[in-house]
Structures are given as structure tokens and as C-alpha cells.
N, C-alpha and C positions, 0 to 999 in steps of 0.2 A: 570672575570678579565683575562686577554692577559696577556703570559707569559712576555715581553716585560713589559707590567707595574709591576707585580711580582718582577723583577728581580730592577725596578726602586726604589720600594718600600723597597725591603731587602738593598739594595747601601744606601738609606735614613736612614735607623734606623742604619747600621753599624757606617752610618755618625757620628750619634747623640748620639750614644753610646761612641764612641771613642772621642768626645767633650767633654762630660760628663766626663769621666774616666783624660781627660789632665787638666781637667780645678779641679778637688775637688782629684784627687790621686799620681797625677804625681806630682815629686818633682822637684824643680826650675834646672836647666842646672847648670851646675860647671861654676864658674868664674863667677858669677854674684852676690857673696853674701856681694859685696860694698854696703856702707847705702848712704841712700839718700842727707844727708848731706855730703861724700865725691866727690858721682858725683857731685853737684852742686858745691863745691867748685873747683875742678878739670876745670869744664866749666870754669867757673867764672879766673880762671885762663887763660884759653888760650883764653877766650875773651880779657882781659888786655893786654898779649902778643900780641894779631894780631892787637889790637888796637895802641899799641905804634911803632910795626914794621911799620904802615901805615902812621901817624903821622912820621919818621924819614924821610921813603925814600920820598913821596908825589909823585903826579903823576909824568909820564915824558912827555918830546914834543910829544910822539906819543899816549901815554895815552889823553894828551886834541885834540889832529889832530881828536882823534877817535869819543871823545867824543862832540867836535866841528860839525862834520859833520853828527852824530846823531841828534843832537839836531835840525838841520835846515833840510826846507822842501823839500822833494823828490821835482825833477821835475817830474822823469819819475820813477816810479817803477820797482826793475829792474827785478820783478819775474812774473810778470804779463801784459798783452797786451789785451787789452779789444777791441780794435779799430783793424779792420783788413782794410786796404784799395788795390783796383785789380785795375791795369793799363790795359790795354788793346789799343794793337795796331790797326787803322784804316784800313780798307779796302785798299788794295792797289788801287793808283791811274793812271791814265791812263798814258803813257807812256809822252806824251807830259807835262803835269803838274808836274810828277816827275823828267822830267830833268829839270825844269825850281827850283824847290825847290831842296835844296842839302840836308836838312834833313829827317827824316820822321817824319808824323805829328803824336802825342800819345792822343787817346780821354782818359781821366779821370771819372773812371766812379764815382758817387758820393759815400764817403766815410761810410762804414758802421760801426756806433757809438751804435749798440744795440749789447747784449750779449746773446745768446742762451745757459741757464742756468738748463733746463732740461726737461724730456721726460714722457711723460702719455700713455698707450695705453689701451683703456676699448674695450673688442673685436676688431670690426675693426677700430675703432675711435683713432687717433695719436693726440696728439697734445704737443704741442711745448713753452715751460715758455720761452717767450724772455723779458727781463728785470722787471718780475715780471707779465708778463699778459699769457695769456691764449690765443692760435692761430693754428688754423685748417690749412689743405693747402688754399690755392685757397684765403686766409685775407690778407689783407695789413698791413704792419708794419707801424704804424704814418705816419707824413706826407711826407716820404721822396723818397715815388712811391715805395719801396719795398714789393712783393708779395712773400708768401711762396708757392714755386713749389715744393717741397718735404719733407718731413719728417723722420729720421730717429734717431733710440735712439744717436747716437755719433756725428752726424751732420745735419740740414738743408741745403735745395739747397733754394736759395731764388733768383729771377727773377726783372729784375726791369720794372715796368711798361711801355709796349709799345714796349719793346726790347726783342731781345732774349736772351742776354746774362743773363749767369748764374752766382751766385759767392755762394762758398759752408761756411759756417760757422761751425767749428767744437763745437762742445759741451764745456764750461766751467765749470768746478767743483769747486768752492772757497767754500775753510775751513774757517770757522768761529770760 
């Protein structure tokens, strides 16, 4: 036996000793020797009171505003963004076309509606939970030309097929 477990094991039985001794020798704290029928009466009392004090005053305008705008459906939630979407500006154009246009033209690259939810690494093997599945680099996310170009525990670089460009997804943690 390693001192290390020794030492776990003496902490254990001190444990279970001093349980022992609070629980069949030690005497109740002071201030606690009300009988069980005056705490409940007691209760029973200030339940009556908060109930008539609630009953007098009743909600106010800001009380149901509150409760009003609880009860109906989120549009947008306002703690969470699940949808990331990247603009990206066109190549500039040739000199003659650009004076002929007074704006500049913005390609839209298609909107990315998956969530990159968490990270596996078994030796050199990465992969990547995006909305519940299971994805190596070099996979295509559904149908929407998305390829993963990189891996990383906090974020994906994901490529869209055919293009260079890149667009990075940061890692989403959601508490359940």
C-alpha cells in the first residue's frame, strides 16, 4: 500500500468515526428545542399572512407587462445565435465597369444553419459533432456544398465547395 492511499484511508475512517460520534453522542445545537407542532404552526402562520398580503395588493401593470411577454413566443432568443452568416465582397472590377456602376456589387455567400457542438480527438483522428453527426476533415456537411478544411477543439474552418473561401465556426457549448 502507497503512502498516498494510507493516508486516504486514515482521512476515511476519521471521516466515519466523527459521523458516528455526531450522529448517536453529540447533543442537538441550542435554539432548536421547538416541538414540531410549534414550527408547523409558526409556518402555517406565515403562509396565511403572505397569502392575504398577495390577495390585497394583486399584480401591478408591470407585474402582468412582465408576465404578458413571458408567456408569448420568443422570436429570437436573445442568449443564443446558432446561425452565423459571412458577407463577403467581390473581386474588384475593372476600371471601366466600376465607373459605370456607382455601388459595389456584395456576393452572399450561402448562410451557415449548422452548429459545431463538439470535439473528439483519438490519437491523430479529430473529429467534429456538428448538429449531432460525426465529421472528419476533407466531409461535406448536408446538402448545402459545405466541406470541413479544418478541425480544432474551439472551432472548424469549413470551405465551401468549389471556392476558396473560408468561414470559421466557433465551438457552441449549450447547457441543458
Amino acid at each position: 500500500m502507497t503512502k498516498r492511499e494510507r493516508v486516504i484511508l486514515v482521512l476515511m475512517c476519521l471521516a466515519v468515526v466523527y459521523g458516528a460520534y455526531a450522529l448517536f453522542f453529540s447533543s442537538p445545537p441550542k435554539g432548536t428545542s421547538k416541538s414540531a407542532g410549534s414550527r408547523s404552526s409558526e409556518i402555517n402562520k406565515l403562509i396565511t399572512e403572505l397569502s392575504v398580503g398577495l390577495t390585497k395588493e394583486g399584480p401591478t401593470a408591470t407585474d402582468n407587462y412582465i408576465i404578458e411577454k413571458a408567456e408569448s413566443k420568443w422570436v429570437k432568443d436573445p442568449f443564443f445565435d446558432k446561425k452565423i452568416s459571412v458577407v463577403k465582397e467581390k473581386e474588384k472590377v475593372p476600371k471601366v465597369e466600376a465607373e459605370m456602376e456607382a455601388e459595389k456589387e456584395v456576393e452572399v455567400l450561402p448562410e451557415v444553419t449548422f452548429s459545431y457542438s463538439g470535439y473528439l480527438q483519438m490519437g491523430d483522428r479529430k473529429i467534429a459533432i456538428i448538429d449531432g453527426m460525426e465529421y472528419k476533415t476533407g466531409e461535406e456537411i448536408g446538402p448545402g456544398g459545405f466541406i470541413i478544411r479544418a478541425i480544432y477543439p474551439n472551432r472548424i474552418v469549413v470551405g465551401i465547395k468549389g471556392k476558396e473561401e473560408e468561414i470559421t465556426v466557433p465551438l457552441v457549448e449549450e447547457v441543458l
